[in-house]
C-alpha positions in Angstrom: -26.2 10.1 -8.4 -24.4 12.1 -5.9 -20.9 12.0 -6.5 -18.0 12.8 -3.6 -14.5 15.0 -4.7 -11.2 15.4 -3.1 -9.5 18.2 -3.5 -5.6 18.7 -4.7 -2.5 20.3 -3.4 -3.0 24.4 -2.9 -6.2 23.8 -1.1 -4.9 23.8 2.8 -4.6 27.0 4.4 -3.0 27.7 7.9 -5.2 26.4 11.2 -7.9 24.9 8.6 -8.1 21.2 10.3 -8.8 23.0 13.8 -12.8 22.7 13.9 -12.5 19.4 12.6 -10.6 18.3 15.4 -13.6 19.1 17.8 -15.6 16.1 16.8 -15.6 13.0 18.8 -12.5 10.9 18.0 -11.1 13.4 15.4 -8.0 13.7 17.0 -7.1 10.5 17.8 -7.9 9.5 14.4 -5.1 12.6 13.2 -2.7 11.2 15.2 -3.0 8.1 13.5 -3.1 9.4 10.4 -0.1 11.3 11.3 1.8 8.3 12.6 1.2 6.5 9.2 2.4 9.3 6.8 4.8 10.4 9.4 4.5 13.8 9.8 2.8 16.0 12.2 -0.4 16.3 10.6 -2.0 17.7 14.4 0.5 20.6 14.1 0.3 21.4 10.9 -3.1 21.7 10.4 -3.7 23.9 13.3 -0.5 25.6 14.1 1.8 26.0 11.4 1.9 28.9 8.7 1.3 28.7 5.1 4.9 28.4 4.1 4.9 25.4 6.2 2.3 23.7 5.3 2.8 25.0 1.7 5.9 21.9 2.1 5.2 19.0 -0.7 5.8 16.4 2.1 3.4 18.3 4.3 0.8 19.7 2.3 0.1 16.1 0.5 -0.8 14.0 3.0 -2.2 16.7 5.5 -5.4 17.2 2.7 -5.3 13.8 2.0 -6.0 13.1 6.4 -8.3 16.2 5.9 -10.2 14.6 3.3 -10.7 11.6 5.1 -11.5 13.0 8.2 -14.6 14.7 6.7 -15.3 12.2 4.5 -15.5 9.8 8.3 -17.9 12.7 9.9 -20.5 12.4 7.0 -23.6 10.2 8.5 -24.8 9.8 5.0 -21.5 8.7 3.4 -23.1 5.1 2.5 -25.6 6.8 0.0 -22.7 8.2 -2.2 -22.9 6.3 -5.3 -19.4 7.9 -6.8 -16.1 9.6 -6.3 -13.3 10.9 -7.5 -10.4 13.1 -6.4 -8.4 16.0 -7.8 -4.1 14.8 -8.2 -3.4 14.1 -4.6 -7.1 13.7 -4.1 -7.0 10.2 -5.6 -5.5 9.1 -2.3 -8.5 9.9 -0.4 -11.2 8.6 -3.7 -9.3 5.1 -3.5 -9.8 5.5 0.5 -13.7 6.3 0.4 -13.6 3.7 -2.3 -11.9 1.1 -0.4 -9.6 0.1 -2.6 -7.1 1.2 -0.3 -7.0 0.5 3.3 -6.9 4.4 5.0 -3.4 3.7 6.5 -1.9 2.3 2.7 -3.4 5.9 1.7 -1.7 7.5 4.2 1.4 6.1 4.5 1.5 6.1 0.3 0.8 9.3 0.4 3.4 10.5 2.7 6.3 9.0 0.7 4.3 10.2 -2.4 5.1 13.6 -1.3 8.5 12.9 0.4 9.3 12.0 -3.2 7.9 14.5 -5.3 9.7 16.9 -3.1 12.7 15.3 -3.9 12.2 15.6 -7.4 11.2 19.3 -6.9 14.5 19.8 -5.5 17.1 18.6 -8.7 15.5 21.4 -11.0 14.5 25.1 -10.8 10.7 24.7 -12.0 7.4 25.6 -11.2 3.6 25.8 -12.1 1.1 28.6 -13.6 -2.5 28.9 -13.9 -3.7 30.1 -17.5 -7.2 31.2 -17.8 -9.0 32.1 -20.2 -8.4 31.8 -23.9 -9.0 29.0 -26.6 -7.5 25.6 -25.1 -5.9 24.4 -28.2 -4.2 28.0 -28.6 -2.8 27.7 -25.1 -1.8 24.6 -26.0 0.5 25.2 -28.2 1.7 28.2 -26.7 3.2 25.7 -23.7 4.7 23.5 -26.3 6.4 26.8 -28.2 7.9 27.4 -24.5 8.6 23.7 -23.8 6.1 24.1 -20.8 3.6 20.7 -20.5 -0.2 21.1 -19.8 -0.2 19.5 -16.6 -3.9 20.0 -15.0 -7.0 20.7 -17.6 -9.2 21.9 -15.2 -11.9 22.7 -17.1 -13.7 26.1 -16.9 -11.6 27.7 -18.8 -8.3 26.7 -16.6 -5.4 24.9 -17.6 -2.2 24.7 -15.4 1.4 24.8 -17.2 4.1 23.4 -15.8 8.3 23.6 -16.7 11.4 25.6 -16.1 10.8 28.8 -14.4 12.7 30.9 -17.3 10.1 29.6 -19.5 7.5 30.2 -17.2 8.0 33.7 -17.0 8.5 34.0 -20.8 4.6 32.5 -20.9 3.9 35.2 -18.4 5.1 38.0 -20.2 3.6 37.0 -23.1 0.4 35.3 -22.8 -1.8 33.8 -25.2 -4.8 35.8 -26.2 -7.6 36.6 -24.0 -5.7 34.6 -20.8 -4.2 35.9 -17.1 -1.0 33.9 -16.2 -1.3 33.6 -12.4 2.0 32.1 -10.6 1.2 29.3 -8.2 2.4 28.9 -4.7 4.3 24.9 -5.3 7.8 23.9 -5.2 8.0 22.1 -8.7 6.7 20.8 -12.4 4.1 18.5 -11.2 2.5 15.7 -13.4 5.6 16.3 -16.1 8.2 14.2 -16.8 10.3 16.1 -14.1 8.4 13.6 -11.6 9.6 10.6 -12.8 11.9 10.1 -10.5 9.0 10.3 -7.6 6.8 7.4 -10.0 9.4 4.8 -9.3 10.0 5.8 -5.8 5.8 5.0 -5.1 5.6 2.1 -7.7 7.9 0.2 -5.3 5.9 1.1 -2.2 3.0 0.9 -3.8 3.5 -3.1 -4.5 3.2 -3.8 -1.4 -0.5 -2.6 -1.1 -3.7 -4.6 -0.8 -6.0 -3.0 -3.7 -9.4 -3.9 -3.1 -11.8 -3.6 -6.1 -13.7 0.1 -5.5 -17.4 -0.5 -3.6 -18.7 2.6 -6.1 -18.1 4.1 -8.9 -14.5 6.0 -9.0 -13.4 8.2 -12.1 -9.7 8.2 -12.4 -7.5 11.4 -13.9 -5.6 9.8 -17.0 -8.6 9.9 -18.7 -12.1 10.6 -16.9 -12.8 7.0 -17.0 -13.9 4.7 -14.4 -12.0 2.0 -13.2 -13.9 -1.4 -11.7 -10.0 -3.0 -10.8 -8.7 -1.8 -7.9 -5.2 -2.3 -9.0 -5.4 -0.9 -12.1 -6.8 2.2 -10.2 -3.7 2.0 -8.0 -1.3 1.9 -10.9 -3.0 4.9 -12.7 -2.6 6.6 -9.4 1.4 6.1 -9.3 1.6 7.0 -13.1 -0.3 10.2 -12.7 2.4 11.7 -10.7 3.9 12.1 -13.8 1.0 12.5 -16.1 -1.7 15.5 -16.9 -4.3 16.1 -14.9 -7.8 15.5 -16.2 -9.8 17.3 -14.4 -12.1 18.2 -16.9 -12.5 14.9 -18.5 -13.8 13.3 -14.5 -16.3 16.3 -14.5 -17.6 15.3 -18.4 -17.9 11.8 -17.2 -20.2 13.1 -13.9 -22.5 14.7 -16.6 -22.7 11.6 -18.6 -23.3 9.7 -15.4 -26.3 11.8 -14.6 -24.5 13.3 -11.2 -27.5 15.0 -9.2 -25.0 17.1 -6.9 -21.4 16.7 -5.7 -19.8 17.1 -2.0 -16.4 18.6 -2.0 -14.9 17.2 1.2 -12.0 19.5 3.2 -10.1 21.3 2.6 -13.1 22.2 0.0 -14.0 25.2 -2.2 -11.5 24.8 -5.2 -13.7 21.8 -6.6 -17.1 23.3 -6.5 -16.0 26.3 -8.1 -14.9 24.7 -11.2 -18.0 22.5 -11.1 -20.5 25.6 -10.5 -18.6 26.9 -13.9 -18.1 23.6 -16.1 -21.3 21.8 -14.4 -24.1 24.5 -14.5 -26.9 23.6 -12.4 -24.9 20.8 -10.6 -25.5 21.2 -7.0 -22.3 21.3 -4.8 -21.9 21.5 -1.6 -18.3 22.4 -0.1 -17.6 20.8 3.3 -14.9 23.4 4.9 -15.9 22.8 8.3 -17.9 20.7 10.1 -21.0 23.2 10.3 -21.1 22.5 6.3 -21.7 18.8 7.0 -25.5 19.1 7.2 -25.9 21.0 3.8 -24.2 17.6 2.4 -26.3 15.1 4.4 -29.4 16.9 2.9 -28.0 16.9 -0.5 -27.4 13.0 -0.3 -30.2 12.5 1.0 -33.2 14.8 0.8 -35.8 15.3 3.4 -38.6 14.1 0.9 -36.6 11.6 -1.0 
């Protein structure tokens, strides 16, 4: 089984979309993507700097259009028997899924991150990466600091997420054997601080066809996989405000005997966990469209 991922929020960088944007019909196919999450997603993926497109409302649904547009330039896209995507990610899993249409992915994703903006804005808080360390130790280091454990990545990597004051307590005194990195995001995402922003897409969301998925999909509450394609859609509004588990969906590709995984753009932060947590996996990272070839041969080999 070769199994497809979508990456999360952080992954963009400035002018990444540019190559993409070569192929035949790419950028007409931006422009509608951009029309339905309204936002610029042609100019921010090829002009704009990293603060800008470091912007909730931006960043969201420009990887989720990414994501889509390299999951559209794969020939051998049929022969993927699974996917699953990374927080935002989900949008473009339920897409390649077809449970949603690409425009309800789109245009739910764009209030999505409109919304979690929002929320961003009412509190001073913020994210950091801990790695390293015994899990259940950093555990209950975040819950000594009132921080929440909102992405188990796996690999050794779980993301905290709270009030900045209690951030930098966690970073000036780290659990054993862990570095405290600072991420680059405006708020406390998947925590309670989001609630606001799970209303706000549960009401948008209603109004969505959900189609049940044509392959497997693994959803992040739990690593499971979902065969409703509603119930995947409300998991997908209550995980704005729930963990992350990132390191359940890549247990659950083990158990599912996964033969190799394609990271589609913007791609790199996927495969690296899975080169650590999924040893002998191969993964192939689509970051341009000169990568697409090394994930046609991986679906489907030459001698197969």
């Amino acid at each position: 089984m070769i199994i497809a991922v979508f990456p999360g929020q952080g992954s963009q960088s400035p002018g990444f979309l540019a190559p993409w944007l070569e192929l035949d019909g790419a950028a007409d196919r931006l422009a509608q993507y951009s029309e339905w999450a309204e936002v610029d997603l042609v100019a921010a993926g090829t002009e704009w700097d990293a603060d800008a497109i470091r912007d909730t409302k931006v960043a969201q649904p420009l990887i989720v259009a990414a994501s889509l547009l390299s999951w559209n330039a794969l020939s051998t896209k049929d022969d993927i028997a699974g996917v699953a995507g990374h927080s935002v990610g989900e949008f473009a899993a339920a897409a390649a899924a077809g449970i949603l249409s690409e425009e309800d992915a789109l245009r739910l994703v764009g209030i999505r991150g409109r919304a979690m903006a929002e929320a961003a804005a009412a509190e001073q808080t913020g994210m950091s990466a801990v790695i390293g360390g015994d899990q259940d130790a950093v555990v209950t280091r975040l819950s000594d600091l009132g921080l929440t454990p909102a992405n188990y990545n796996g690999a050794g990597q779980i993301v905290a997420a709270g009030a900045l004051d209690a951030l930098g307590a966690l970073a000036a005194e780290p659990p054993a054997a862990t570095r405290v990195i600072p991420l680059q995001v405006a708020g406390a995402f998947h925590t309670s601080y989001m609630a606001p922003a799970v209303e706000t897409l549960r009401a948008a969301a209603a109004d969505a066809a959900a189609t049940d998925p044509s392959v497997t999909i693994w959803t992040n509450r739990d690593g499971s996989s979902v065969t409703d394609g509603r119930s995947f859609v409300d998991a997908l509004v209550a995980q704005v405000a729930s963990p992350v588990r990132w390191d359940l969906c890549m247990a659950a590709f083990a158990d599912a005997g996964a033969d190799g995984l394609v990271e589609f753009a913007p791609a790199g932060t996927l495969t690296g966990l899975a080169k650590r947590a999924l040893r002998g996996t191969p993964a192939v990272a689509v970051k341009t469209p000169e990568h697409l070839a090394a994930a046609d041969a991986l679906v489907r080999p030459a001698d197969a």
